[in-house]
C-alpha positions, 0 to 999 in steps of 0.5 A, a space after each residue: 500500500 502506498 501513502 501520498 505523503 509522510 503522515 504529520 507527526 503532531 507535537 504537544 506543547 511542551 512547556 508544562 507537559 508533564 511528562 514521565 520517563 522510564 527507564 535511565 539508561 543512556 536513552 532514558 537519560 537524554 530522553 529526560 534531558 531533552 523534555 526538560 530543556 523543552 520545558 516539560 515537568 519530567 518525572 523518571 522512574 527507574 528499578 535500578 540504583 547503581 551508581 550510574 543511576 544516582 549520579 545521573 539522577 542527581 544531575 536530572 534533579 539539578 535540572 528540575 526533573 523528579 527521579 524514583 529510583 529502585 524497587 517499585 519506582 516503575 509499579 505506579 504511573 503518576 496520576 497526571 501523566 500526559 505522556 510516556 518515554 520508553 527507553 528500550 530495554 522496558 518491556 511492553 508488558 511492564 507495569 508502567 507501561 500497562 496502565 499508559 496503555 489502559 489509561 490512553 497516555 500517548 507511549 513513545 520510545 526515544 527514537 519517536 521523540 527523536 522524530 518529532 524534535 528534529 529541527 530543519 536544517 538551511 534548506 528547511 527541511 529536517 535531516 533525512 533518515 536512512 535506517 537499518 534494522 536486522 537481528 545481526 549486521 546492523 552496526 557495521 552496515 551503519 557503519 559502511 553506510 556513514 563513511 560512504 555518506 562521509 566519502 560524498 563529503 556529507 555531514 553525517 553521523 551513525 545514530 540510534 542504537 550505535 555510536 551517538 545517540 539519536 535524540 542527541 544527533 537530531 539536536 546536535 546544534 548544527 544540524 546534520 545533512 542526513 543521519 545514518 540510523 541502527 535501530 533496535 527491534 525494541 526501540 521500533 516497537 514504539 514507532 508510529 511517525 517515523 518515515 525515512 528515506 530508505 529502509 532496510 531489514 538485513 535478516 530476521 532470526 529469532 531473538 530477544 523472545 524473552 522481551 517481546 514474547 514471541 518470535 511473530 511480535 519480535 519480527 512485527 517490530 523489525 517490520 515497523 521500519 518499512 512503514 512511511 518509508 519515502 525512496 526505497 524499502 531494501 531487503 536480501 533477495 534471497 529471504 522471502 520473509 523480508 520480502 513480505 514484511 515490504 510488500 505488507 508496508 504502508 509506505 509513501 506513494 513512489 517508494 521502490 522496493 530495491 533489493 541486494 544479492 551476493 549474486 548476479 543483480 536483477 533489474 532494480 537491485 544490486 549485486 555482485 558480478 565477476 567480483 564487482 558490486 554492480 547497482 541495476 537499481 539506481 542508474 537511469 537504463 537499469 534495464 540493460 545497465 549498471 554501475 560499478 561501486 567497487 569491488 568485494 576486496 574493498 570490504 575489510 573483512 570480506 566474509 559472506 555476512 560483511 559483503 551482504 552488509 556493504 550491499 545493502 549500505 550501498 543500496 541506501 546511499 544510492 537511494 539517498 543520491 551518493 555518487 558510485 565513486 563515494 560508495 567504493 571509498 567509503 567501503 575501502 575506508 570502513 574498518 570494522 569495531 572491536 570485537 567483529 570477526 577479530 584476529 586476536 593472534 595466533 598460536 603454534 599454527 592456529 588463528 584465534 579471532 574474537 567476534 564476542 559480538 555474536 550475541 546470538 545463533 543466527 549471528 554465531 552461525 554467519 561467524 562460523 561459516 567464514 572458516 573451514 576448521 573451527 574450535 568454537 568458544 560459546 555460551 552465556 545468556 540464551 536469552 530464550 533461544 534454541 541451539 539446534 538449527 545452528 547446530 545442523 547447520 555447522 557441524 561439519 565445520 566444528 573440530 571441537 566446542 568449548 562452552 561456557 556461561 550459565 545456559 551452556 547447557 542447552 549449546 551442548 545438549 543441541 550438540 549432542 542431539 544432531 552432532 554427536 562426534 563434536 568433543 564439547 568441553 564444558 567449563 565449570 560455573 564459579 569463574 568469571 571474567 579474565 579467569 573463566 577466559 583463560 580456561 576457555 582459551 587453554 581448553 581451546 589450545 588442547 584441542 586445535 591444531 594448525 590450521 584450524 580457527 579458534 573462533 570467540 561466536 558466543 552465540 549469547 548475551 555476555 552479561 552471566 559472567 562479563 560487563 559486556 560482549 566488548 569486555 568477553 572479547 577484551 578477556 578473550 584477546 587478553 587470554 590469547 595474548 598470554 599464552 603467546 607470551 608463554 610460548 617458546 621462542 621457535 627453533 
């Protein structure tokens, strides 16, 4: 379906709304800060009261804002609420969020407030958005995408759920000429203004499923991007569910459906020929044209994932109007984040790569298919995910399995169940941190042999026995590193 125009996104008064904030995170922190600088009377509840939390209530409360921290902060909406923030990680079934739902108070996540504060630039108009969204590849297609928006000589910025946050960038004081935009599953949840410029969905897996409740509403949110979108809804050929999500959206009269393969492209999409990435969606005789925006060996690292990623960066640069050449240098000046497919050294033979960043199966399963012989280090937080497609799916790949973490378990038992010759070594719970790592690394070292990969995909959330995945890489890279020292000097 098809709109005549982006719908208008109305916007209170907001002097004197009264506004309530849930959550203080980084989102719900800003959030606060922004109503407050508008003039709102903010209330923000949170349940957690660490150090972090006091010490950005107390700078809140400085600024006017009313803060209820801890156990039961979030159990009561204030009577005389006219408008809620959600950041991300509240869950839609929370109470707070419950009784806005039952009382008729407008419910907005940070990136729909982002939406309706963001200011015209010269021209007049506000910043276009190109957004992204996927259950994996999300922050480096971002990524891809601001340097090639930076190549074209644009003032750019990755936003959203990387890098700065969105409400920041929309009211950084000199507007950007267009904003790179990574957003969550739970922050498109609260969308309903939102229209960018071009959209993409890179793949849908199951995940989160312990937020949204099941994996229907978990690929609903993914599919709120395409909604309103103006120039071209992006989407892998080769996934028939995506390709449904676009036709089912509403979007605005004239937006293309554009899609991206590894193989050779169709008319209107774009691909890969002999090496080349070639766009047959973005050049005037795309019927028997197309134009050259690099190619393959541009991408550092070039995996199968990583090139269906700069595919479909490249997509939405050239929806935005980026010349080729800006789309091949912002590609070969990409560098990839800590923790991304890594090579954290090597060993008597044997590569060890941390991509710590595999939080989740579908994410271990791309990781795992970019190398031939793998001792795969996983485990941790399941967060309600299955192990057994990913198991079928790389067996033939795995010399050995090292698991760790609180729902190592369930790795195992999938392991068990369809590859049952894979040795699994399952360390014990009690250890976290560098310690739980060196043992994984030394456990690893017992079963490698030169020339395979041993590979940190956990396959799960970090949060059981480290800070974060950067601080399980971190460890990991720091384990490797250690026992390069302790090896003997070679003959």
């Amino acid at each position: 379906m098809s709109a005549q125009s982006p719908p208008p996104a109305p916007t209170p008064p907001w002097p004197g709304l009264r506004a309530v904030v849930a959550g203080l995170g980084v989102s719900g922190f800003t959030a606060a800060d922004s109503l407050l600088q508008l003039g709102a009377a903010v209330t923000v509840v949170a349940d957690r009261d660490d150090a972090d939390a006091r010490e950005r209530a107390t700078i809140l409360e400085i600024l006017g804002a009313d803060v209820l921290l801890g156990e039961g902060a979030t159990e009561r909406l204030p009577a005389d609420a006219q408008l809620v923030i959600a950041s991300p990680g509240v869950p839609p079934g929370s109470t707070l969020l419950r009784q806005a739902g039952q009382r008729g108070v407008p419910l907005w996540g940070d990136v729909e407030l982002a939406w309706r504060l963001r200011p015209e630039r010269a021209d007049g108009l506000p910043a276009p958005w190109l957004a992204v969204t996927g259950t994996n590849g999300k922050t480096t297609t971002v990524r891809m995408l601001d340097s090639m928006l930076r190549a074209a000589g644009l003032r750019s910025v990755a936003a959203g759920n990387v890098g700065t946050p969105v409400l920041e960038a929309v009211r950084h004081p000199e507007p950007y000429d267009v904003l790179a935009v990574e957003l969550s599953s739970f922050q498109l949840h609260s969308t309903s203004s939102v229209s960018a410029q071009a959209s993409v969905v890179l793949n849908v897996a199951a995940d989160h499923l312990d937020w949204h409740g099941s994996y229907a509403a978990y690929r609903g949110a993914k599919a709120r991007i395409y909604e309103r979108t103006q120039v071209a809804c992006v989407y892998p050929l080769a996934d028939d569910e995506i390709e449904q999500l676009v036709r089912s959206a509403d979007v605005i009269e004239g937006c293309r459906a554009v899609g991206f393969t590894t193989g050779v492209p169709p008319v209107g999409s774009l691909g890969v020929v002999d090496g080349v990435i070639a766009d047959r969606a973005f050049v005037a005789g795309r019927v028997r044209e197309a134009v050259e925006l690099g190619s393959v060996h541009d991408i550092t690292p070039l995996a199968p994932h990583t090139l269906l990623d700069a595919l479909a960066a490249a997509a939405l640069a050239r929806a935005h109007g980026v010349p080729a050449a800006a789309v091949r240098d912002g590609l070969r000046s990409f560098r990839p984040d800590p923790h991304r497919i890594a090579l954290a050294g090597r060993i008597a033979g044997v590569d060890f790569v941390d991509d710590s960043k595999a939080t989740n199966p579908h994410a271990a399963q791309a990781s795992l298919s970019g190398y031939e012989s793998v001792v795969w280090v996983a485990g941790g937080l399941a967060k309600g995910a299955q192990f057994d497609e990913l198991a079928v799916a790389t067996r033939e790949r795995l010399r050995a399995a090292v698991l760790l973490g609180r729902d190592r378990r369930l790795i195992a038992e999938a392991l068990r169940r369809h590859a049952p010759d894979v040795p699994v070594i399952e360390l014990a719970d009690g250890e976290t941190g560098a310690r739980v790592m060196q043992h994984a690394v030394t456990a690893a070292m017992s079963v490698a042999r030169p020339g395979d990969t041993v590979l940190l995909a956990p396959a799960c959330a970090s949060q059981d026995q480290f800070r974060d995945y950067g601080a399980r890489g971190e460890a990991f890279a720091a384990a490797v590193r250690d026992r390069q020292d302790s090896q003997p000097p070679p003959q």
